[in-house]
VOGU-3710 file (C-alpha; in Angstrom, 3 decimals, decimal comma):
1> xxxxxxxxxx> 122,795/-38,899/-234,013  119,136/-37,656/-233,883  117,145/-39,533/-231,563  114,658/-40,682/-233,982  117,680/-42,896/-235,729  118,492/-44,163/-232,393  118,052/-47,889/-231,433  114,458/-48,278/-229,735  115,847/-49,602/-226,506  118,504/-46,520/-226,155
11> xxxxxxxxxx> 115,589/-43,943/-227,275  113,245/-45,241/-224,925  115,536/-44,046/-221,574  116,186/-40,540/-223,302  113,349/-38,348/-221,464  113,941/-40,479/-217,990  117,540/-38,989/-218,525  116,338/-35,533/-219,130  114,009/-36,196/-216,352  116,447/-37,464/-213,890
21> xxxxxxxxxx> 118,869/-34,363/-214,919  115,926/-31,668/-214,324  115,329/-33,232/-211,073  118,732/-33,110/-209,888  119,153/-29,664/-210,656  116,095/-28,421/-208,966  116,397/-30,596/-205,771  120,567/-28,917/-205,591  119,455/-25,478/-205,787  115,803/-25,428/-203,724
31> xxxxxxxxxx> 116,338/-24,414/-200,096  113,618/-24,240/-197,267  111,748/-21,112/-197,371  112,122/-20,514/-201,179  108,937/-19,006/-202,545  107,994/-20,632/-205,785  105,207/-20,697/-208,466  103,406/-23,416/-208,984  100,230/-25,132/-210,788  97,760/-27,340/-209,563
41> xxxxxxxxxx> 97,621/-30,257/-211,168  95,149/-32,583/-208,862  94,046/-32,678/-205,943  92,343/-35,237/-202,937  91,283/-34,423/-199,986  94,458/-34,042/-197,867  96,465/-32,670/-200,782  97,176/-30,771/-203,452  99,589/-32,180/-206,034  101,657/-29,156/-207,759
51> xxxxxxxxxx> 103,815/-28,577/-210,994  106,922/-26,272/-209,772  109,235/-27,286/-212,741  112,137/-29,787/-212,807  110,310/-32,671/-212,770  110,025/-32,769/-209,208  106,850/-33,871/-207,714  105,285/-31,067/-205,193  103,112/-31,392/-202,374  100,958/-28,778/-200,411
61> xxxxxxxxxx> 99,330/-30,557/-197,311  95,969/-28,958/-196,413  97,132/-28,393/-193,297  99,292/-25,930/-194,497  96,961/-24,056/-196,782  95,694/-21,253/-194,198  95,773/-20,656/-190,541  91,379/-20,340/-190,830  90,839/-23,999/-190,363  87,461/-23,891/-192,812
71> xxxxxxxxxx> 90,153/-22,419/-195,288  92,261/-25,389/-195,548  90,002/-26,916/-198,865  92,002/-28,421/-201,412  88,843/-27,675/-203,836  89,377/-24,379/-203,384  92,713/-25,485/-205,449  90,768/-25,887/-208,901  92,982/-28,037/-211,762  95,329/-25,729/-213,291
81> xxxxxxxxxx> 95,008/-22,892/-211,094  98,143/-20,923/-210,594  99,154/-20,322/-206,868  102,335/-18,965/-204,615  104,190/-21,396/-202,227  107,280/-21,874/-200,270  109,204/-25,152/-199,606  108,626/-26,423/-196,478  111,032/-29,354/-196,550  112,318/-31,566/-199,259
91> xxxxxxxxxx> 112,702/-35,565/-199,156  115,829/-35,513/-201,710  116,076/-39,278/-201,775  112,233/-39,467/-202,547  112,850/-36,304/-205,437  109,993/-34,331/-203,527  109,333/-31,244/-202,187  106,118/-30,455/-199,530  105,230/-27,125/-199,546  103,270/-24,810/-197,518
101> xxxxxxxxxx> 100,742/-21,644/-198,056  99,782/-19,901/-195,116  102,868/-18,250/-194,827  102,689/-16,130/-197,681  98,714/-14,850/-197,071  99,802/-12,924/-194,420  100,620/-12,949/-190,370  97,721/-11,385/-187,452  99,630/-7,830/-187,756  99,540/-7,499/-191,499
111> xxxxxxxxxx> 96,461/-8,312/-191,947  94,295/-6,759/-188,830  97,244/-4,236/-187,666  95,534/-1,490/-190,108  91,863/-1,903/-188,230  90,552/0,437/-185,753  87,336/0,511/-183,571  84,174/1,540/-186,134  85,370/0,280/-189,123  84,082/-1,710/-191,330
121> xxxxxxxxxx> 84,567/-5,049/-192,415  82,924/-7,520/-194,349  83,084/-11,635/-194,828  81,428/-15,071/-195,111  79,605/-15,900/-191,689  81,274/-19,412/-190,747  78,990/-20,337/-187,692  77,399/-18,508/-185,182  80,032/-15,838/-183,474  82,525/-16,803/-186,481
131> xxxxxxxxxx> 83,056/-14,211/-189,807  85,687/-15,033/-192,254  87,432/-11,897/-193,068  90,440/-13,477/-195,272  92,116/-17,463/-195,264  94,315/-16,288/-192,119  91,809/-13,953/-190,788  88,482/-13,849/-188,762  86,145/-12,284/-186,467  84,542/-13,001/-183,153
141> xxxxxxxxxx> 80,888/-11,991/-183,650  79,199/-9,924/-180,269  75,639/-10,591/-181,848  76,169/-13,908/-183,690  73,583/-15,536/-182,446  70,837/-13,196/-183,834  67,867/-15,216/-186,186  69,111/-13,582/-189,412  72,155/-14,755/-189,494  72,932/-18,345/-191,351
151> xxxxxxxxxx> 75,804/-19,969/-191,635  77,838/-19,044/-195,421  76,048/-15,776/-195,582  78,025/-12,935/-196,835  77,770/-10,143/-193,650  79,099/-6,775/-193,684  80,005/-5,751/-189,573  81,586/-3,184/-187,426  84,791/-3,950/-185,479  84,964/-3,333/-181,464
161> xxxxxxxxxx> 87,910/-3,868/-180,891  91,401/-5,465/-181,908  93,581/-7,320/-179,679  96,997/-8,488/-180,939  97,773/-10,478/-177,761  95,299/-12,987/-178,011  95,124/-11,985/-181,957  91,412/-11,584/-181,730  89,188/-9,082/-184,041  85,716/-8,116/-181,623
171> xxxxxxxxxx> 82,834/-7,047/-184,030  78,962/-6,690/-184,344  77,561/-8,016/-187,423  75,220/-5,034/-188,748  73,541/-6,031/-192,055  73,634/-9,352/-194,510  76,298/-8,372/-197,568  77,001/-8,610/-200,733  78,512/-11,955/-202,549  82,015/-12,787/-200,935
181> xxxxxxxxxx> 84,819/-14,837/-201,593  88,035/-14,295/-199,550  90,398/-15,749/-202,335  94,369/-15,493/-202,238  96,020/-12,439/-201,327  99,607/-13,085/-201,238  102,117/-10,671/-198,527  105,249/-12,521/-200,090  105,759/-13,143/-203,344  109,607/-13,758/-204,267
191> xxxxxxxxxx> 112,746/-14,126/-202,248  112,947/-16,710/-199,277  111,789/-16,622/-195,682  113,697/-17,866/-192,951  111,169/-17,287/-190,097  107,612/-16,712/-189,571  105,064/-16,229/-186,991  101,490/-15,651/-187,242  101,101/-13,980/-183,807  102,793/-11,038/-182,799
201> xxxxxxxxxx> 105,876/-11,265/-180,684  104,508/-10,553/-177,247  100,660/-12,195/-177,668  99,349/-14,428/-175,542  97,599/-16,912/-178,160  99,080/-20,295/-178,888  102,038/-19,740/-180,937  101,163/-20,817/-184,870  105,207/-20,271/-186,182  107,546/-21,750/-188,921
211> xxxx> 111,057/-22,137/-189,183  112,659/-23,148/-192,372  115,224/-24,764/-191,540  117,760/-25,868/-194,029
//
């Protein structure tokens, strides 16, 4: 029988059914690690609250939206943006699933393992001595205290020097840049991880890791 003919009462509990059902069979197939679309549907100031399918209410702390702490903005989450994610964990008796970001923009290597002394690089000046290269990336400034600099500039600089064991980029800022926005640059985008690690195996820096554990 169509639903439209059916009794109101049994009707009524029809798309909680579906619902339940969607929910079920997301929750029994998502593992920790699994890299997922997703869309933004609101935000606060310690979340962002994401559509992944299924039903299934989704979670992205802002902790876990970039290892650049200035980074971690839900507004920089606008409603209805489309974005990348992996499950972090799931609460199965609470049908939810937190995810997290940072994983997927990249680790220390990947992102500053291509730079050599003299090269250039540009980004958004944070503070003095601070220059935001990407969400998981930034720069110690040699001159950052010079007059023209103000914080949320755009600069374009020089490296001096990379070290991967205290994951530290060394530059001089040379000359105020053009317009900049770091935006999402994803280094996963499909598959699972089971391990990650920001810093390079041997560095000295604090370690900044996940494990997905399932």
């Amino acid at each position: 029988m169509p639903a439209e003919n059916l009794p109101a009462a049994r009707a009524i509990h029809i798309p909680a059914l579906i619902r339940e059902e969607n929910q079920i069979r997301l929750l029994s197939r998502l593992i920790p690690g699994d890299i997922l679309h997703a869309r933004v549907l609101r935000t606060n100031e310690l979340c962002v609250f994401a559509d992944i399918g299924g039903s299934v209410d989704a979670i992205l702390p802002a902790a876990y939206i970039a290892i650049v702490k200035e980074s971690c903005r839900t507004s920089l989450f606008p409603e209805g943006m489309r974005f990348l994610a992996a499950v972090h964990s799931i609460a199965r008796e609470e049908r939810r699933i937190y995810l997290t970001h940072r994983e997927l923009l990249g680790s220390f290597i990947q992102l500053a393992g291509g730079l050599a002394p003299g090269d250039p690089i540009r980004g958004r000046l944070l503070c003095p001595g601070r220059l935001l290269i990407s969400p998981n990336l930034e720069a110690r400034l040699k001159n950052g205290g010079e007059p023209w600099l103000r914080s949320g500039m755009p600069v374009n600089a020089k490296v001096l020097s990379v070290d991967p064991g205290s994951c530290l980029i060394h530059a001089v800022a040379e000359s105020p840049g053009e317009e900049f926005s770091p935006g999402f640059k994803y280094h996963f985008s499909r598959g699972r991880i089971k391990h990650w690690s920001y810093e390079p195996e041997m560095a000295r820096a604090p370690a900044c890791s996940t494990d997905f554990a399932v």
